[in-house]
C-alpha positions as a Markdown table, in Angstrom:
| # | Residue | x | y | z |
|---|---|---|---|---|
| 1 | Unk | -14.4 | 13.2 | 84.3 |
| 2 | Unk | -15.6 | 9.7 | 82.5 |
| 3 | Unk | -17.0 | 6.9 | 84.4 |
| 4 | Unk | -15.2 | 3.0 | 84.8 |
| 5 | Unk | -14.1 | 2.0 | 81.7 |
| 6 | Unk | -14.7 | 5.6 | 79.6 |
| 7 | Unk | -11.1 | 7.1 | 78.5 |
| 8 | Unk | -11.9 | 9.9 | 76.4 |
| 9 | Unk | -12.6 | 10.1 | 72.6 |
| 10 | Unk | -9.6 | 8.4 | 70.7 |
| 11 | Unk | -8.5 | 6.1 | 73.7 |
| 12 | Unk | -9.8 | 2.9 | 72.4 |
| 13 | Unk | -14.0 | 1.9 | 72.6 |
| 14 | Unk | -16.2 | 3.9 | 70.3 |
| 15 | Unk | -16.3 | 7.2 | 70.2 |
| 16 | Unk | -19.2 | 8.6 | 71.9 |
| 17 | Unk | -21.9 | 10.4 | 70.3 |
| 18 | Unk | -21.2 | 13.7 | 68.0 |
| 19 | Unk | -17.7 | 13.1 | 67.7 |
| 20 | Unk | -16.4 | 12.5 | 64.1 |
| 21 | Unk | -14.9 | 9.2 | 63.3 |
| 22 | Unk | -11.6 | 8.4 | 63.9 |
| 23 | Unk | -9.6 | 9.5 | 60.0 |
| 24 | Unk | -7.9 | 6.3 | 58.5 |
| 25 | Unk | -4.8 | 7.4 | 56.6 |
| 26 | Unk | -4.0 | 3.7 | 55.5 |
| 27 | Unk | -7.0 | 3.6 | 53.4 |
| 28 | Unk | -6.8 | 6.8 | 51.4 |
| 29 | Unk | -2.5 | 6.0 | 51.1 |
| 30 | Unk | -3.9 | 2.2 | 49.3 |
| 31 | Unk | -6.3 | 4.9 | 46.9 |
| 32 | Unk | -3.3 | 6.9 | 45.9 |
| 33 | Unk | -1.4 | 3.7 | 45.1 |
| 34 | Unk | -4.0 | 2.7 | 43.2 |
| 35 | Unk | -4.6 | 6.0 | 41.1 |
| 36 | Unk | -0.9 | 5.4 | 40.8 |
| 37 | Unk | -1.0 | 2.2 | 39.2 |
| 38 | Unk | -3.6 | 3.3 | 36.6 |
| 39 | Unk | -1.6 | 5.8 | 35.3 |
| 40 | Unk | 1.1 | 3.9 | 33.7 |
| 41 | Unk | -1.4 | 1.6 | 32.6 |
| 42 | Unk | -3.3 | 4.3 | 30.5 |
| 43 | Unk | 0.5 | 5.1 | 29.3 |
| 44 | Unk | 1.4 | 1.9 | 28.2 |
| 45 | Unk | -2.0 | 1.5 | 26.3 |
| 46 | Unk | -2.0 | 4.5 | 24.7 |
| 47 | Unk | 2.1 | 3.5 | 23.5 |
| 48 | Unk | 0.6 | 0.1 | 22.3 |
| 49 | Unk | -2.1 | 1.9 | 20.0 |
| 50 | Unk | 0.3 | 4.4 | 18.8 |
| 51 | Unk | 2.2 | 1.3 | 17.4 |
| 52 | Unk | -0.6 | 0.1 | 15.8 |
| 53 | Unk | -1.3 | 3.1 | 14.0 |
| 54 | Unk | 2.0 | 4.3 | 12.9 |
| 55 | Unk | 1.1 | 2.4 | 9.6 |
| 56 | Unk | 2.4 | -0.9 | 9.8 |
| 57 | Unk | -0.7 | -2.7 | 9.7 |
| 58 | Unk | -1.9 | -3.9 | 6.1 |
| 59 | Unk | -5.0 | -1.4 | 4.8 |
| 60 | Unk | -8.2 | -2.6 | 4.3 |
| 61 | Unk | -11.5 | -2.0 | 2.2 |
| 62 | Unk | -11.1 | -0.6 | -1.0 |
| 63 | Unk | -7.5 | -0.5 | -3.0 |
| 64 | Unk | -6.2 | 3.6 | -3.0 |
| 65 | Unk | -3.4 | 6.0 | -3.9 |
| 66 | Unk | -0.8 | 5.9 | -1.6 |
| 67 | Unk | -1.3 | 2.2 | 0.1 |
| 68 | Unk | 1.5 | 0.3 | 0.0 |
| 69 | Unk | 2.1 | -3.3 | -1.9 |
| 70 | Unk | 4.5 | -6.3 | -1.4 |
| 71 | Unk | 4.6 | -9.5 | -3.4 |
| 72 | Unk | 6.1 | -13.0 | -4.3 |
| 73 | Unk | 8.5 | -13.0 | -6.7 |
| 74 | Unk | 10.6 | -10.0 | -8.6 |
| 75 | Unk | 9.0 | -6.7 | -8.2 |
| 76 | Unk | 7.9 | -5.0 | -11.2 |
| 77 | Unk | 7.3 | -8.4 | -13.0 |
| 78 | Unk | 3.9 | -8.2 | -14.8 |
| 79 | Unk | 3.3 | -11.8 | -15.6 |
| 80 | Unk | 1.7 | -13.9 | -12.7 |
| 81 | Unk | 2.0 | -11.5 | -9.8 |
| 82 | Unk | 0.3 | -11.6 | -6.6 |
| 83 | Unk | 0.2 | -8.4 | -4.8 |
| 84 | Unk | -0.9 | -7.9 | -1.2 |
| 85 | Unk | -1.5 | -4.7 | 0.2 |
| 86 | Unk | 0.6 | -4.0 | 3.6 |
| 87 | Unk | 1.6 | -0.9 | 5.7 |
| 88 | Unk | 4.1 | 1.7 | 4.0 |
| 89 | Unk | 6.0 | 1.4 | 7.8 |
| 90 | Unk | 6.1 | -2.3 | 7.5 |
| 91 | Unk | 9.6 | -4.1 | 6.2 |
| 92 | Unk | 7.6 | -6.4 | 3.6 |
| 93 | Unk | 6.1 | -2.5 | 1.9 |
| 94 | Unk | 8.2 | -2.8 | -1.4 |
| 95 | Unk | 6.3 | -0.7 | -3.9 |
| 96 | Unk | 3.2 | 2.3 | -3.5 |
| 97 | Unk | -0.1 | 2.3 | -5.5 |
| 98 | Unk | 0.5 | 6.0 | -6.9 |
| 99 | Unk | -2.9 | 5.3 | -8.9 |
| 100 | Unk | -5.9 | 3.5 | -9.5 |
| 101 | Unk | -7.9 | 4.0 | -12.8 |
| 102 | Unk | -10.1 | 1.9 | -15.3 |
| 103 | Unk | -9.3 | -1.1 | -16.5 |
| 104 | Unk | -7.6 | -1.4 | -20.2 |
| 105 | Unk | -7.8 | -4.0 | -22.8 |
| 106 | Unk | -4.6 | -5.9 | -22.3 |
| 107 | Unk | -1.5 | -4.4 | -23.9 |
| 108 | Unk | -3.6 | -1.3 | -24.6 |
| 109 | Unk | -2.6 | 2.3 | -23.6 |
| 110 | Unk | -3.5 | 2.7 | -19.8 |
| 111 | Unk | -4.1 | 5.9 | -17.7 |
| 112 | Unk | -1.3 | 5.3 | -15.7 |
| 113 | Unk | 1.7 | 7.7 | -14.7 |
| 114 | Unk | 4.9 | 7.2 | -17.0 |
| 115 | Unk | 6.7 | 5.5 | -14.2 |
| 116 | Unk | 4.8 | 3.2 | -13.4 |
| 117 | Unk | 6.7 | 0.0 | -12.7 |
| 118 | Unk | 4.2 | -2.6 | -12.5 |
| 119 | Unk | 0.2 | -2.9 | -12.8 |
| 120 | Unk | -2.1 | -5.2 | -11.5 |
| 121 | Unk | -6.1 | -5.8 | -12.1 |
| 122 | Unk | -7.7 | -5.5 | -8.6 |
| 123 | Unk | -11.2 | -6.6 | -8.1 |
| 124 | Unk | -12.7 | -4.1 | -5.4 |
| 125 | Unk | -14.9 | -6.8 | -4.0 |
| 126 | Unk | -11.2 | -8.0 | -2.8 |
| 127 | Unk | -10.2 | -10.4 | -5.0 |
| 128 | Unk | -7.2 | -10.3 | -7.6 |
| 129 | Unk | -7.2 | -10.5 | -11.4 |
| 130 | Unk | -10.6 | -9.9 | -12.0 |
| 131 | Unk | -9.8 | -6.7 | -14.5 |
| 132 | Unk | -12.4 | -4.4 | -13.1 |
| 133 | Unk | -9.5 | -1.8 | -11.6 |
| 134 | Unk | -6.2 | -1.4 | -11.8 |
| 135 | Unk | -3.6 | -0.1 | -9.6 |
| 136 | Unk | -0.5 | 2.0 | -10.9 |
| 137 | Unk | 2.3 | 0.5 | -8.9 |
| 138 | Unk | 5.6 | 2.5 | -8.4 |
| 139 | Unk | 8.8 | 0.3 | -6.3 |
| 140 | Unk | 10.1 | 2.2 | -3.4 |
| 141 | Unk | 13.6 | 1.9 | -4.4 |
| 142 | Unk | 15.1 | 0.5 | -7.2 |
| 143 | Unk | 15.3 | -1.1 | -9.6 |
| 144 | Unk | 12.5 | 0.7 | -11.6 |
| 145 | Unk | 11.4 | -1.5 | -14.2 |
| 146 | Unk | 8.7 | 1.4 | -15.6 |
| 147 | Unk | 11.4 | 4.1 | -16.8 |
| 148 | Unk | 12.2 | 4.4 | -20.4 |
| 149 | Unk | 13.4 | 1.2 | -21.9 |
| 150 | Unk | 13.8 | -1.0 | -18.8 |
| 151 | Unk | 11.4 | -3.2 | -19.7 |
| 152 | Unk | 8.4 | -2.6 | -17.5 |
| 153 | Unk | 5.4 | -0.4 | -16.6 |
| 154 | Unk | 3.5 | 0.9 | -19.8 |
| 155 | Unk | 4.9 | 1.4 | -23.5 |
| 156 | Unk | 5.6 | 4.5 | -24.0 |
| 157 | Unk | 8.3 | 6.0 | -26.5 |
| 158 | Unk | 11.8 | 5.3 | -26.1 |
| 159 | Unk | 10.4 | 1.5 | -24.5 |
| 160 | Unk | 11.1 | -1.6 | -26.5 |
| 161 | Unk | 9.2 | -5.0 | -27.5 |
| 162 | Unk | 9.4 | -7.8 | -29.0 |
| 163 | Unk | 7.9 | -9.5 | -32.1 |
| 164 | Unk | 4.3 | -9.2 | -31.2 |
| 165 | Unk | 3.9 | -12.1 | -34.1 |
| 166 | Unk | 5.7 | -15.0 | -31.4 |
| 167 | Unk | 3.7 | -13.7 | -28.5 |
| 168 | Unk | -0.3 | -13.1 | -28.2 |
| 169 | Unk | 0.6 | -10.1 | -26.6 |
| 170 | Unk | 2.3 | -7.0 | -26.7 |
| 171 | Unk | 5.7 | -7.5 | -24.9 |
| 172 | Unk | 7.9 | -5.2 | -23.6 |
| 173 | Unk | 11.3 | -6.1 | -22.4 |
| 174 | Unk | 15.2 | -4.0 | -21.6 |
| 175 | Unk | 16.4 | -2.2 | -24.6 |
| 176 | Unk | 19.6 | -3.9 | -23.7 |
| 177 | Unk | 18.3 | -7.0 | -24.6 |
| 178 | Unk | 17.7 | -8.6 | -28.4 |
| 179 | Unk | 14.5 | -6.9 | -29.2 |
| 180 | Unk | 12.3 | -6.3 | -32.4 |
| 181 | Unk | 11.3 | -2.6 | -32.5 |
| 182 | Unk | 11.5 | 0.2 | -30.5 |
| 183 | Unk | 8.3 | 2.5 | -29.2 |
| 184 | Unk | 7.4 | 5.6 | -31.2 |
| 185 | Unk | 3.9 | 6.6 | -29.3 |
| 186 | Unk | 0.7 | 5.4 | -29.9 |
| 187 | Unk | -1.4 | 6.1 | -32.7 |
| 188 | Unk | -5.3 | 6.6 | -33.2 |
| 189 | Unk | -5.0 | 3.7 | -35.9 |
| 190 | Unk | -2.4 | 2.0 | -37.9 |
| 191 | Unk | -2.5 | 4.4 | -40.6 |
| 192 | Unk | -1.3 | 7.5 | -38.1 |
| 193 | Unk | 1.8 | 6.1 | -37.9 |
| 194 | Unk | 5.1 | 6.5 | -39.7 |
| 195 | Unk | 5.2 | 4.6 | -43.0 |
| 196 | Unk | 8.1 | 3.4 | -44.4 |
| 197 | Unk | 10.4 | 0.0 | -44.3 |
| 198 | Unk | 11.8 | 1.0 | -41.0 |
| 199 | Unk | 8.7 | 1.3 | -39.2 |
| 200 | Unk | 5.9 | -0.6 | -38.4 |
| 201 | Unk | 2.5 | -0.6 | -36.6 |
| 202 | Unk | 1.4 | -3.0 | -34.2 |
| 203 | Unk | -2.6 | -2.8 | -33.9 |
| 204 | Unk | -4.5 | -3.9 | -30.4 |
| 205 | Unk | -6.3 | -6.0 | -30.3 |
| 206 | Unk | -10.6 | -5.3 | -30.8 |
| 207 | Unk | -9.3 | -2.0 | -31.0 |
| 208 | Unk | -8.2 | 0.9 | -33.8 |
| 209 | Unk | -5.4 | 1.7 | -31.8 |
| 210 | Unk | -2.0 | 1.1 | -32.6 |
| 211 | Unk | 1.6 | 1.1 | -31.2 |
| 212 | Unk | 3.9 | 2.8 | -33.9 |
| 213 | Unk | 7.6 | 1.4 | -33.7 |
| 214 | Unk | 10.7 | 1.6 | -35.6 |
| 215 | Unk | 12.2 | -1.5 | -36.1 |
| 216 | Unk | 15.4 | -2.8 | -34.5 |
């Protein structure tokens, strides 16, 4: 029997020595609430990364195969582009580098795929135009400038130009349009091409190659 003011372990005062402290069920409930809150947290982080990652962020370091481009103006417009890399699952990706190779003397033959729609000098130190790269550029959808005779990409036979004697360059532009010749292939020099009144051969520039073309 307990003395005044004793009421047995669990009746209020502190329990007396030996016995184990009284459990506290509120604490460890607050615990699971809080292990409960830090599971959707880790979920919703982990869906916010996934975004990230699902390639609509614009690539960085060096310029490769398979990055996608968007830029101002007409796609698949050579003259006075400016390309900007961006993520193939973004809305502004418009065109994919399906190459990069050595730079070319300008209007020379390039290493380039046949439909290729546009290229553009890339400096890998990032900055454009520099010439010491360039990047085969293919559009995503159409219209594809770089197949035969649509009056972009890289000459190649069946493509057409025009009089290379009213430009400083080699021009290429739609078969369906007034044009001066029409691409044969490419020659070793001027004198590996087809001779006659019909065709002609258009030399590059510091260079023994030579575009052979029939006229009209």
């Amino acid at each position: 029997m307990g003395g005044p003011g004793y009421n047995g372990p669990g009746y209020g005062g502190p329990p007396p020595y030996g016995y184990p402290p009284a459990p506290q069920p509120q604490r460890r409930k607050q615990n699971r609430m809080i292990i409960g809150i830090a599971v959707p947290v880790i979920v919703v982080l982990f869906i916010v990364a996934s975004a990230l990652s699902n390639g609509k962020s614009a690539p960085t370091g060096e310029w490769k195969a398979g990055q996608c481009v968007s830029s101002e103006g007409r796609i698949g417009d050579q003259a006075g582009k400016a390309f900007h890399r961006t993520g193939c699952g973004s809305s502004d990706a418009k065109a994919k580098v399906t190459k990069m190779t050595a730079s070319v003397l300008i209007g020379g033959p390039t290493d380039c795929p046949d439909d290729t729609d546009a290229m553009v000098s890339v400096d890998q130190a990032h900055s454009i135009n520099v010439g010491k790269e360039v990047a085969c550029i293919r559009n995503l959808s159409a219209p594809h400038p770089g197949d035969v005779g649509q009056g972009g990409g890289v000459f190649r036979a069946g493509d057409c130009i025009l009089d290379p004697q009213q430009s400083s360059h080699l021009q290429e532009t739609a078969c369906a349009s007034p044009h001066w010749g029409t691409v044969l292939r490419w020659a070793a020099d001027a004198a590996s091409c087809p001779q006659g009144e019909s065709y002609d051969a258009v030399p590059l520039f510091a260079s023994k190659q030579a575009l052979c073309v029939r006229r009209g």
